[in-house]
DSSP file (Angstrom, degrees, kcal/mol; ACC not computed):
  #  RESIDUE AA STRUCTURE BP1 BP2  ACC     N-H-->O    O-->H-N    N-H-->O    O-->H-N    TCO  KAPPA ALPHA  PHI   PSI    X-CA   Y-CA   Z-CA
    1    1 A X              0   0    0      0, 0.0     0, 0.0     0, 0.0     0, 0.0   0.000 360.0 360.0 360.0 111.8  -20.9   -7.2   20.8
    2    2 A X        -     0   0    0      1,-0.1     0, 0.0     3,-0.0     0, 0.0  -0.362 360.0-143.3 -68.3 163.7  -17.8   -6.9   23.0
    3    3 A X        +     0   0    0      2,-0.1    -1,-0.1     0, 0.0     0, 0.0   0.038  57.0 126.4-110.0  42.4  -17.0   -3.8   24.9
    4    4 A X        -     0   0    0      1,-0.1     2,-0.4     2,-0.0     0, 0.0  -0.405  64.2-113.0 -74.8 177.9  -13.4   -4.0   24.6
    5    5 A X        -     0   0    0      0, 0.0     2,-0.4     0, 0.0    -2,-0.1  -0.914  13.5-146.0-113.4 140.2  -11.6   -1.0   23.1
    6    6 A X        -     0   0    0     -2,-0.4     3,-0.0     1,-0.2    -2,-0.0  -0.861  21.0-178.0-109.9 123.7  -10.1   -1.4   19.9
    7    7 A X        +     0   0    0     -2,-0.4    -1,-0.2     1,-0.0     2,-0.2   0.935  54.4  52.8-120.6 -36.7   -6.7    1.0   20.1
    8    8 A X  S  > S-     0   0    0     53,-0.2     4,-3.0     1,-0.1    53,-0.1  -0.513  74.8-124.7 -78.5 153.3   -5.0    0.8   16.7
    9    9 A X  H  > S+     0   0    0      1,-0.2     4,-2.8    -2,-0.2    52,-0.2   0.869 109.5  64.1 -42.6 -47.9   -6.0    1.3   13.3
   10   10 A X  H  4>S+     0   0    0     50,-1.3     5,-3.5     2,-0.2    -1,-0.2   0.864 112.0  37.7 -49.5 -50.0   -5.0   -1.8   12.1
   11   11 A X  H >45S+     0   0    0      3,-0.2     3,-2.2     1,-0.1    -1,-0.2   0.975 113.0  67.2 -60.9 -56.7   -7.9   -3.5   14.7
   12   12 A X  H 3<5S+     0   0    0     -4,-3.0     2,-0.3     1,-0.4    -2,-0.2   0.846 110.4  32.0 -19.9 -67.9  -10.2   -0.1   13.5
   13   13 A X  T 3<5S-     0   0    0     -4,-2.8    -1,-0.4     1,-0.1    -2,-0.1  -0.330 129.5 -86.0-110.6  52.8  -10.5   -1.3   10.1
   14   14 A X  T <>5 -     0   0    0     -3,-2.2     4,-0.7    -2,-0.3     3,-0.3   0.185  53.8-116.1  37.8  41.9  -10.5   -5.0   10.5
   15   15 A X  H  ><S-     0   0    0     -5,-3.5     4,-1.7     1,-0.2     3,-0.4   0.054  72.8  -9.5  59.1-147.6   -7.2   -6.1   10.5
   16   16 A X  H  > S+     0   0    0      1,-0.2     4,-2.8     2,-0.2    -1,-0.2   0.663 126.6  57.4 -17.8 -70.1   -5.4   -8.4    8.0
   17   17 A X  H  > S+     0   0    0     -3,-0.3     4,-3.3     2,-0.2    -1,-0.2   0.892 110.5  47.9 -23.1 -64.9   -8.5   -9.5    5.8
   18   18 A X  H  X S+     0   0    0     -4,-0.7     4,-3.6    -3,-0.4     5,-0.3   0.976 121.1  40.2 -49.3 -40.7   -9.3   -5.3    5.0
   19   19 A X  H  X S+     0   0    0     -4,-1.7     4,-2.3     1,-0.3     5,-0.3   0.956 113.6  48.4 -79.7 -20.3   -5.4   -5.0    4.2
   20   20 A X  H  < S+     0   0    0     -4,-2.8    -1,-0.3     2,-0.2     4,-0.3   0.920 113.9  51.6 -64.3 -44.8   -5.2   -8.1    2.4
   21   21 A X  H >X S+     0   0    0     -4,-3.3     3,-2.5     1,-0.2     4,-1.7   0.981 107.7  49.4 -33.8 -77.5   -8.5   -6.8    0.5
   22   22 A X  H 3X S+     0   0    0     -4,-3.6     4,-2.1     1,-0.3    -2,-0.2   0.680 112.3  48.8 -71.9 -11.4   -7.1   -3.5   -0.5
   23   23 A X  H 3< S+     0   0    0     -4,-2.3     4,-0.3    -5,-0.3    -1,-0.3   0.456 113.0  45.8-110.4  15.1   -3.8   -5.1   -1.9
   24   24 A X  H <> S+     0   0    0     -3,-2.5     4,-1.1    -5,-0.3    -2,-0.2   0.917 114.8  45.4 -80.2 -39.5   -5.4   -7.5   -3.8
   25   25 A X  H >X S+     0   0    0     -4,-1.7     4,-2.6     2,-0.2     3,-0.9   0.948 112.9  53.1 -57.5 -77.7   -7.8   -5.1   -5.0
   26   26 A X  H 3X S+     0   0    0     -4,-2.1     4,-2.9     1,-0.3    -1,-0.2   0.809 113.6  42.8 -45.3 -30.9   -4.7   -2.4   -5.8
   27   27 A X  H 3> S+     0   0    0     -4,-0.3     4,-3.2     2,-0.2    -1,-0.3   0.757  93.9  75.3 -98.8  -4.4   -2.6   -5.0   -7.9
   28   28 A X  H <X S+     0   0    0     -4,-1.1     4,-0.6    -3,-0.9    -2,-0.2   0.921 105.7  37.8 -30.8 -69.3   -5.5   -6.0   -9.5
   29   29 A X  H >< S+     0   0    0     -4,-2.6     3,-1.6    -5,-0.2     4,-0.4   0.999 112.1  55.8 -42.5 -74.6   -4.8   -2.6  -11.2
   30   30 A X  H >< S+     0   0    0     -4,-2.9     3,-3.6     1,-0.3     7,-0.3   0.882  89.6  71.5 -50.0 -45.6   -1.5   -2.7  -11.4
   31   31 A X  H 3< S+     0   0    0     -4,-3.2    -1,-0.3     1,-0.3    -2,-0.2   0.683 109.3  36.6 -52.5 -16.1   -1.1   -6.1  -13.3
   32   32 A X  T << S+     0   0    0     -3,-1.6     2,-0.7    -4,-0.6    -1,-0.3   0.202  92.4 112.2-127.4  19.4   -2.3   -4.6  -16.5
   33   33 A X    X>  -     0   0    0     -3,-3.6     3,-2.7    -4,-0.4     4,-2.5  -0.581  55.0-150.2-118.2 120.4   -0.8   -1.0  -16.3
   34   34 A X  T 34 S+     0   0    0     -2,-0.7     4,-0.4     1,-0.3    -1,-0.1   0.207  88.0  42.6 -63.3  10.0    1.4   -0.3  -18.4
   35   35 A X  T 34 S+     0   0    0     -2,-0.3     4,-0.4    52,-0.1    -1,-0.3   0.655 127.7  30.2 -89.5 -46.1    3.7    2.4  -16.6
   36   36 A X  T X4 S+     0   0    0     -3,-2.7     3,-3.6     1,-0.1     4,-0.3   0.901  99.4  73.9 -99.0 -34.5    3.7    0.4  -13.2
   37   37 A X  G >< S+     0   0    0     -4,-2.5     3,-4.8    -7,-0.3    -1,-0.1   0.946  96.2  60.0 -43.2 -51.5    3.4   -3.4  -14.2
   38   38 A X  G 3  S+     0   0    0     -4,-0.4    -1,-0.2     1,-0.3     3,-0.2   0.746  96.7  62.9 -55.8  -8.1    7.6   -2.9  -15.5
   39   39 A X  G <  S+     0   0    0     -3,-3.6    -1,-0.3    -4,-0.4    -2,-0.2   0.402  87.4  70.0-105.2  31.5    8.5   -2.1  -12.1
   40   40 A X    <   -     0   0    0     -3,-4.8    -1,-0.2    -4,-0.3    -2,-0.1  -0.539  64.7-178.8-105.5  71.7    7.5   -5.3  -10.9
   41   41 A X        +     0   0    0     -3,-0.2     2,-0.3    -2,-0.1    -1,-0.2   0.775  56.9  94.0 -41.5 -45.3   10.4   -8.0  -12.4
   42   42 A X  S    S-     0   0    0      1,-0.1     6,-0.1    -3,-0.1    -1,-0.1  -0.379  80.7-135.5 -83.1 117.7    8.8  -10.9  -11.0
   43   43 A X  S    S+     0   0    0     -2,-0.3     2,-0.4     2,-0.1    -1,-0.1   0.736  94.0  48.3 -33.1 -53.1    6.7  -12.5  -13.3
   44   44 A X  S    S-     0   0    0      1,-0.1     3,-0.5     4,-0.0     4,-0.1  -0.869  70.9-150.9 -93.8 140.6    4.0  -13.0  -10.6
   45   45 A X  S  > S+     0   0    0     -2,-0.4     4,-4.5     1,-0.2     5,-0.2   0.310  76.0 101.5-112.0  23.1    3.1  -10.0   -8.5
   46   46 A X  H  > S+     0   0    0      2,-0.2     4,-4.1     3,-0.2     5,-0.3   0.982  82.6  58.6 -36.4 -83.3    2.1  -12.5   -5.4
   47   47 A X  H  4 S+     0   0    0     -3,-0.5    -1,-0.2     1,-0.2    -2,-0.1   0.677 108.9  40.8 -21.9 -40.7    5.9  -11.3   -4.0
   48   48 A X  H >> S+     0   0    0      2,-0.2     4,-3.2     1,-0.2     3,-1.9   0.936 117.0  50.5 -91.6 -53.0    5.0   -7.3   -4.0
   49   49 A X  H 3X S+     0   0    0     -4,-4.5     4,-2.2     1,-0.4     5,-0.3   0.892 110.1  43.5 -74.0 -24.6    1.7   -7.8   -2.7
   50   50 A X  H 3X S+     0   0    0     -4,-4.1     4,-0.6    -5,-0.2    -1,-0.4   0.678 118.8  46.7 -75.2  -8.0    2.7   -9.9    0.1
   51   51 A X  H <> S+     0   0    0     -3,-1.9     4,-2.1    -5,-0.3     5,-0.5   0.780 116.8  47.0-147.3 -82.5    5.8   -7.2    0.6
   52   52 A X  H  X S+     0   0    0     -4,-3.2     4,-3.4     1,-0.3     5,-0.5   0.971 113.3  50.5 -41.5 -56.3    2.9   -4.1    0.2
   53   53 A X  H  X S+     0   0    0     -4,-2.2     4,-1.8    -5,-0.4    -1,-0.3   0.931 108.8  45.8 -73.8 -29.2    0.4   -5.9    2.7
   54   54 A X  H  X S+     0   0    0     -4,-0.6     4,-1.7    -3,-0.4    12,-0.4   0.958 113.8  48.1 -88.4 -31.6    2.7   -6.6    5.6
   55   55 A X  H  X S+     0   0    0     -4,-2.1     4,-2.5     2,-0.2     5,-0.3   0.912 117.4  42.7 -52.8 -21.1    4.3   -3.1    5.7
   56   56 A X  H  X S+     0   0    0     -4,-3.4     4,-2.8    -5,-0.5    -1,-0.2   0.927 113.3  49.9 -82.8 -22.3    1.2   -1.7    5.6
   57   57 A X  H  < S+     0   0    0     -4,-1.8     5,-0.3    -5,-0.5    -1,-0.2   0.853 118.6  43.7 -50.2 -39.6   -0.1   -4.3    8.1
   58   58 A X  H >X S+     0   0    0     -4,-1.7     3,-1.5     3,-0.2     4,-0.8   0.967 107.7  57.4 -99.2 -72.5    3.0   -3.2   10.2
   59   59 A X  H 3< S+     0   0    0     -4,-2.5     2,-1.8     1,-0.3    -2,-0.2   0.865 112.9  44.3 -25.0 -72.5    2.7    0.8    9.7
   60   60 A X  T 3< S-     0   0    0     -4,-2.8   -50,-1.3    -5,-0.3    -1,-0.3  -0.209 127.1 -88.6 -90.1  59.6   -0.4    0.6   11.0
   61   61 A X  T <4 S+     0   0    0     -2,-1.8    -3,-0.2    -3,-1.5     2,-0.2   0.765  80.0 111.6  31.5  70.2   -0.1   -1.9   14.3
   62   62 A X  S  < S-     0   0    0     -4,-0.8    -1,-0.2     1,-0.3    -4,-0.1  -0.330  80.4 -32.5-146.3-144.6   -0.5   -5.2   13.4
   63   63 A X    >   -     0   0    0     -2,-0.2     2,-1.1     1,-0.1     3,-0.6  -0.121  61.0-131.6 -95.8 173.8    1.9   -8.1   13.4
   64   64 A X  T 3>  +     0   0    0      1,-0.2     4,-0.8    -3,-0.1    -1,-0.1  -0.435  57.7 135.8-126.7  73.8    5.5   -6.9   12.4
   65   65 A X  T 34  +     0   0    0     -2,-1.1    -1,-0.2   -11,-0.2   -10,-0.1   0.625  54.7  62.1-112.1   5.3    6.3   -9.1   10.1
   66   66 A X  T <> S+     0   0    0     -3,-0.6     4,-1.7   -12,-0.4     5,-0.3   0.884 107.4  52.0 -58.8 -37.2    7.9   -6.8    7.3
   67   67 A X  H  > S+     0   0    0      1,-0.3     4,-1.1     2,-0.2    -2,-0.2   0.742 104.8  48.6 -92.5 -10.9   10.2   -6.1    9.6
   68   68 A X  H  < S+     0   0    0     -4,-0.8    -1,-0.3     1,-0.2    -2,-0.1   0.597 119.1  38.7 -83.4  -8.1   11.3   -9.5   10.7
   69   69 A X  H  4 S+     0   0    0      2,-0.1    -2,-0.2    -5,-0.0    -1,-0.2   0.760 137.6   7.6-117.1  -7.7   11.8  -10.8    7.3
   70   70 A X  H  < S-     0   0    0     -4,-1.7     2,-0.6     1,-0.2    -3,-0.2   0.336  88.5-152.5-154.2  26.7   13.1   -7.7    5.9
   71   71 A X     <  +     0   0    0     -4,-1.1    -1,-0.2    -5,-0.3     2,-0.2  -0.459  53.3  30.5  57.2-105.4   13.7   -5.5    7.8
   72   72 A X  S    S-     0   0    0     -2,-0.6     0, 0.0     1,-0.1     0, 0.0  -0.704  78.3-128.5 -80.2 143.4   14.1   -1.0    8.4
   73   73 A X        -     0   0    0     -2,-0.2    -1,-0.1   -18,-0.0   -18,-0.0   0.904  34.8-176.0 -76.3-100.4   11.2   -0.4    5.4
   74   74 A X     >  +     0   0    0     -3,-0.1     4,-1.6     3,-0.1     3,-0.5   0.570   5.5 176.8 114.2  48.3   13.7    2.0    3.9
   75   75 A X  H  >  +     0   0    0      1,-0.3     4,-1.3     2,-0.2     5,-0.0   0.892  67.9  48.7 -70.7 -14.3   11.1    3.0    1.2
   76   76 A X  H  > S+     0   0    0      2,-0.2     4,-1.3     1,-0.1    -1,-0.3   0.800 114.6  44.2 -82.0 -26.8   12.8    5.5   -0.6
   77   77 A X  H  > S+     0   0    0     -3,-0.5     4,-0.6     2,-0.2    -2,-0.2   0.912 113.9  49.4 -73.3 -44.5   15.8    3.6   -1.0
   78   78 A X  H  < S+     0   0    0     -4,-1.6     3,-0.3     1,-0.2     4,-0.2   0.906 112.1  49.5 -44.5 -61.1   13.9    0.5   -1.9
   79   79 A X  H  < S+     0   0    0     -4,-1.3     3,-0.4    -5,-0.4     5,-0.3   0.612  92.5  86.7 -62.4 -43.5   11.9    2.6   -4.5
   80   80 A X  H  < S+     0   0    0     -4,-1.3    -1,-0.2     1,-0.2    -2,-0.1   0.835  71.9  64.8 -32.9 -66.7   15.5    4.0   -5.9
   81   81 A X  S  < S+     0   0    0     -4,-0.6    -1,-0.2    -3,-0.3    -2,-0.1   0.837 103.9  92.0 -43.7 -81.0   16.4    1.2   -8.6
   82   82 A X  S    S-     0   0    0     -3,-0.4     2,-1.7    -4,-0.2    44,-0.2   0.293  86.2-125.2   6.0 116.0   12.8    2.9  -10.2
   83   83 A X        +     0   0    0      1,-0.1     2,-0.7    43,-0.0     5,-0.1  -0.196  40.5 177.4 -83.1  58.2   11.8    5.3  -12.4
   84   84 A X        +     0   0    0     -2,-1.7    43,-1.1    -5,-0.3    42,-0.5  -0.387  17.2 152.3 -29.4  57.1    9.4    7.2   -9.7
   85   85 A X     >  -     0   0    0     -2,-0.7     4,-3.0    41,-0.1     5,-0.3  -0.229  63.2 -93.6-107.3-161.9    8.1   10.2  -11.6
   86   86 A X  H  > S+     0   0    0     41,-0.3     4,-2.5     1,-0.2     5,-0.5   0.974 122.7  65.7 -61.9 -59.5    4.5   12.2  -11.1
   87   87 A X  H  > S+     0   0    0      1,-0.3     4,-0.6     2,-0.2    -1,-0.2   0.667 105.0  35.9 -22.5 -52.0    3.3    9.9  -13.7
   88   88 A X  H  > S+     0   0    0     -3,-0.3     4,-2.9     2,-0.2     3,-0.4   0.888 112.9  53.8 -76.8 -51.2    3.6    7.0  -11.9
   89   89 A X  H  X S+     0   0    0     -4,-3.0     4,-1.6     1,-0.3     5,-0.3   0.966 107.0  60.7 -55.9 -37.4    2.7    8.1   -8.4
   90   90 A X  H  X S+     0   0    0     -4,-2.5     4,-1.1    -5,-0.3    -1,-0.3   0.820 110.7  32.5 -78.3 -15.8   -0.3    9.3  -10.0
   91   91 A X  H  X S+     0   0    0     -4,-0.6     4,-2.6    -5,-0.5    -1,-0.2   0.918 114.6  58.4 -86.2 -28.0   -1.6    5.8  -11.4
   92   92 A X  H >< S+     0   0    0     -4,-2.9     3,-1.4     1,-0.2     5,-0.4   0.933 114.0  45.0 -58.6 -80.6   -0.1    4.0   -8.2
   93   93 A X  H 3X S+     0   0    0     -4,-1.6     4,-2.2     1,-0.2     5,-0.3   0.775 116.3  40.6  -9.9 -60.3   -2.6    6.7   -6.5
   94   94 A X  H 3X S+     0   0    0     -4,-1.1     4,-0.6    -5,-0.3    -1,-0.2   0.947 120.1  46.0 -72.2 -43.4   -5.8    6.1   -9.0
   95   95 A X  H X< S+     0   0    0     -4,-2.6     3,-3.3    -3,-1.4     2,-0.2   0.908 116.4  49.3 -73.0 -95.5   -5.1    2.0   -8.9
   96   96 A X  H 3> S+     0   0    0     -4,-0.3     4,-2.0     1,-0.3    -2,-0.2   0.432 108.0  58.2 -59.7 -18.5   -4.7    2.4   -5.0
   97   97 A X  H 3< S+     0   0    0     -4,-2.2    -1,-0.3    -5,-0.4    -2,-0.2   0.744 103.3  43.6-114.5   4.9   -7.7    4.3   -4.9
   98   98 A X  T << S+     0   0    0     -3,-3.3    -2,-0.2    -4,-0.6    -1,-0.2   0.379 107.8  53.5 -92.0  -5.8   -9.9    2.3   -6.1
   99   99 A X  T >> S+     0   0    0     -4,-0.2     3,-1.3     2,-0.1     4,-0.8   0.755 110.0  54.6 -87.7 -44.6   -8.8   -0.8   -4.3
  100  100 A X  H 3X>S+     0   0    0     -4,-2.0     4,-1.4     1,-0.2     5,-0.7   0.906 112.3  51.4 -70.2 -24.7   -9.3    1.8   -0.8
  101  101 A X  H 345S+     0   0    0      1,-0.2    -1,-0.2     2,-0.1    -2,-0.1   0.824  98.6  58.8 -80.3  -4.5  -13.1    2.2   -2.6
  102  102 A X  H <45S+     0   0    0     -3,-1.3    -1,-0.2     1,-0.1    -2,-0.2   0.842  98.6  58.5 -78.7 -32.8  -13.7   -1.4   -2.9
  103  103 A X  H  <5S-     0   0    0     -4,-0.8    -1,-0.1    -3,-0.3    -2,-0.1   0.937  90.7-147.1 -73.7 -44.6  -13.3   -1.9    1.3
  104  104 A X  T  <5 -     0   0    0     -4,-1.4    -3,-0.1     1,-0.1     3,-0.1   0.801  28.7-168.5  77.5  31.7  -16.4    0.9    1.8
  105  105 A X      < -     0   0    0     -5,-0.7    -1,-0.1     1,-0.1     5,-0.1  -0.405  31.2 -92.7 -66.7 151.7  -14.2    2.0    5.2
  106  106 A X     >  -     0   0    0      4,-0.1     4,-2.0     3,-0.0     5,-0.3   0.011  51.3 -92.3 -48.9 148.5  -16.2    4.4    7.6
  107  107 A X  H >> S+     0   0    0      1,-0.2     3,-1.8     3,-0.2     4,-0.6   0.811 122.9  39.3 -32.8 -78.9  -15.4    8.3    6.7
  108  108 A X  H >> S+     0   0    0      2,-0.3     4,-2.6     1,-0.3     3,-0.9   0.802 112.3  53.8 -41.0 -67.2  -12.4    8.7    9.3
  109  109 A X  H 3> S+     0   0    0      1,-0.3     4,-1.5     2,-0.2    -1,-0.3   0.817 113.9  42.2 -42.5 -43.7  -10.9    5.4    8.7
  110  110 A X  H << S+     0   0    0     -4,-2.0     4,-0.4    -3,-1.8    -1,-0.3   0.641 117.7  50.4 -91.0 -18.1  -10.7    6.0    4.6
  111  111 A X  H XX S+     0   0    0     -3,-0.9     4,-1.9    -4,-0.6     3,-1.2   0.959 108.9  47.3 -72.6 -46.7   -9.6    9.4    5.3
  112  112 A X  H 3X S+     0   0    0     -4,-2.6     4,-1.2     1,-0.3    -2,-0.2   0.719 118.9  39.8 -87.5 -54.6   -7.1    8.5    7.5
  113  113 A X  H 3X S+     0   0    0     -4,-1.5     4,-1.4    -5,-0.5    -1,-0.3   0.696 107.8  64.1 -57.0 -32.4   -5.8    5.9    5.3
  114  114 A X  H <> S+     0   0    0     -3,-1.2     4,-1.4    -4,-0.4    -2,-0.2   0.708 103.9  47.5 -73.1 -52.1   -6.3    8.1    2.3
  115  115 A X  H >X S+     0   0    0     -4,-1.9     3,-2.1     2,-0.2     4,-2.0   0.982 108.2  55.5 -64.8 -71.6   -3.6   10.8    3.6
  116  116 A X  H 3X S+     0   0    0     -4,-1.2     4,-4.6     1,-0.3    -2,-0.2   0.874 109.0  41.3 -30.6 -58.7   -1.1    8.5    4.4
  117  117 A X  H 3X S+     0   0    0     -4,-1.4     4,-1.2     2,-0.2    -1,-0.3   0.748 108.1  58.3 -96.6  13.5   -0.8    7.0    1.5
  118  118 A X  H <X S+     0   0    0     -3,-2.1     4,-1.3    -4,-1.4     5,-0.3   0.965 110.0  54.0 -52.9 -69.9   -1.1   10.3   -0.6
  119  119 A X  H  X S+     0   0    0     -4,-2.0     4,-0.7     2,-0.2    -2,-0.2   0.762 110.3  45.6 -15.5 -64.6    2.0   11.1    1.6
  120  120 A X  H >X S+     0   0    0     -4,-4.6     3,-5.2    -5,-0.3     4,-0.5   0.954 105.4  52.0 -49.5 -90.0    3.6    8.3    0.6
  121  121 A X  H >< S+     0   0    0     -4,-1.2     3,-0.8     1,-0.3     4,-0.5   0.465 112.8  51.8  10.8 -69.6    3.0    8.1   -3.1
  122  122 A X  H 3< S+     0   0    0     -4,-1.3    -1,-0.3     1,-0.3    -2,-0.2   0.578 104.2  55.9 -97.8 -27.9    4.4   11.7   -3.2
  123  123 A X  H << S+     0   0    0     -3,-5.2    -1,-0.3    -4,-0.7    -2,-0.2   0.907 102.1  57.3 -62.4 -39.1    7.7   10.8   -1.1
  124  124 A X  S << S+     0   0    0     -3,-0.8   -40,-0.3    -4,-0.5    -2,-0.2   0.664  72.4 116.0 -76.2 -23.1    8.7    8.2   -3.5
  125  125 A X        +     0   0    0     -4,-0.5   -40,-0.1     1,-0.2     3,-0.1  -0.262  34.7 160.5 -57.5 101.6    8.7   10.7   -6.5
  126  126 A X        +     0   0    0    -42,-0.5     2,-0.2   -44,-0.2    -1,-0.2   0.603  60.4  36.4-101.6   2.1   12.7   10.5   -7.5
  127  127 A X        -     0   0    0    -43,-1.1   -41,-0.3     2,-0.1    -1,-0.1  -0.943  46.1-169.4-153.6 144.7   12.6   11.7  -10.7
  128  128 A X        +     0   0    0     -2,-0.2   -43,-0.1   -43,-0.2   -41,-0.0  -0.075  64.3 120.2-140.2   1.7   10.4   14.6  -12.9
  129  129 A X              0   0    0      1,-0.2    -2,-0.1     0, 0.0   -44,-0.0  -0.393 360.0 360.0 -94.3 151.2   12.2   12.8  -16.3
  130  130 A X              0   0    0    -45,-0.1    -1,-0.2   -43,-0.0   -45,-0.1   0.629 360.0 360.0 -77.1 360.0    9.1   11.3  -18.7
């Protein structure tokens, strides 16, 4: 066991592998529901997850390679083209939180993770229309 100190999250919860876990895990979900699957156009949803796992890789300190291939995250803007209502944020949510229970992260770590992307979810909401 080393005694270095491990200073981001990203390191915390075991870097790539975890996030790569939870967004296999989350579009596992998504590919068969029908409210979120249409707002993926690309027939395979390989593209989004690789897109979902390095911002989140990035957010949370790890290699910054959203931003070199696509630069300012912009997520509401991104998100725009999309018909974002509570409906959806709440299934992105329920799919996404069930991928975050498949990791088993330590209390803190899953809380911590947990908020954020409540936070998120709930920014993205453009529209209240069914």
């Amino acid at each position: 066991m080393s005694d270095a100190v491990v200073d981001n999250f990203y390191d915390q919860v075991g870097g790539h592998e975890t996030f790569r876990r939870l967004v296999d895990a989350f579009y596992r979900g998504v590919a068969d529901d029908p409210v979120l699957r249409p707002m993926y156009p690309e027939q395979d949803l390989g593209p989004a997850s690789d897109r979902l796992r390095m911002f989140l890789e990035q957010y949370w300190g790890g290699p910054t390679t959203y931003s070199e291939q696509r630069g300012h995250p912009r997520l509401r803007l991104r998100h725009q083209p999309f018909k974002v209502n509570p409906e959806a944020r709440d299934r992105w949510l329920s799919h996404m939180r069930a991928a975050l229970d498949e990791l088993e992260l330590p209390p803190l770590q899953d809380a911590t993770l947990w908020s954020y992307l409540e936070r998120a979810a709930h920014a993205m909401v453009n529209t209240f229309e069914e």
